[in-house]
N, C-alpha and C positions, 0 to 999 in steps of 0.2 A: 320582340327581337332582342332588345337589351334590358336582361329582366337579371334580378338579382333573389338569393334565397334567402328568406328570413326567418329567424324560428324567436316564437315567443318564450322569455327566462322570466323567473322570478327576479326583480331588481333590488326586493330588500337588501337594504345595509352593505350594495356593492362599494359605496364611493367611503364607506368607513373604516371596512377594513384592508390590510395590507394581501396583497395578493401572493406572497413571496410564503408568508411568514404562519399569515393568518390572525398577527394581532389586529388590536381595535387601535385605528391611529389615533395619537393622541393629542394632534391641535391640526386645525388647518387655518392657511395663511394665505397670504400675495390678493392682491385689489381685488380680486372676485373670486379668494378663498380657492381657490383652484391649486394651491400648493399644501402639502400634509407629513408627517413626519409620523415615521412609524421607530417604535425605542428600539427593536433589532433591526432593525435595514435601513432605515435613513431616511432622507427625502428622497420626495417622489412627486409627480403630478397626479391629481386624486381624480383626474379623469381617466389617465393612461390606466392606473390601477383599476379604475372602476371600469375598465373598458375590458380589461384580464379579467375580472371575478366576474362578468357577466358571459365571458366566452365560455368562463369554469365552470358557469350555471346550465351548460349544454348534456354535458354529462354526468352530472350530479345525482345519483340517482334517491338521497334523501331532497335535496331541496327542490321540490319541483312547482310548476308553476301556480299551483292552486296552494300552497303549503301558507300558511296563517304568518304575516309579521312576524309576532311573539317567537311562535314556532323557529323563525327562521334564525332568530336572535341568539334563542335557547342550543340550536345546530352549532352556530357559529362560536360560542363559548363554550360547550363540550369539544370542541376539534383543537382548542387552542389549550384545551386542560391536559386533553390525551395526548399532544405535539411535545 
């Protein structure tokens, strides 16, 4: 009756990079590291962000759920070269 829909994503490297921008943030802070600074956009909370790049893993149609760490790493540094 109260059921909700779930699709499985790749979660590599969502909480590291910026969702916005697509850099690699560059420090995270606050008592359980849950705050992060990215050098074009600013702070941000590296949940909320990591919560966008996992929504943007829906329709991704390179990074999918079986695609290797490495692989995913390699995605995300080519998209920030071509940006």
């Amino acid at each position: 009756k109260n059921s909700i829909e779930t699709h499985d994503v790749n979660p590599a490297y969502t909480s590291q990079y910026c969702p916005i921008c697509g850099q690699h943030f560059e420090e995270r802070y606050g008592s359980h590291h849950e705050l992060t600074k990215c050098k074009k956009c600013g702070k941000m909370n590296a949940n909320i962000a990591a919560a966008k790049n996992i929504l943007s893993r829906l329709t991704d149609e390179e990074i999918t759920l079986y695609t290797p760490y490495k692989r995913v790493k390699e995605i995300l540094a080519s998209r920030i070269k071509e940006a």
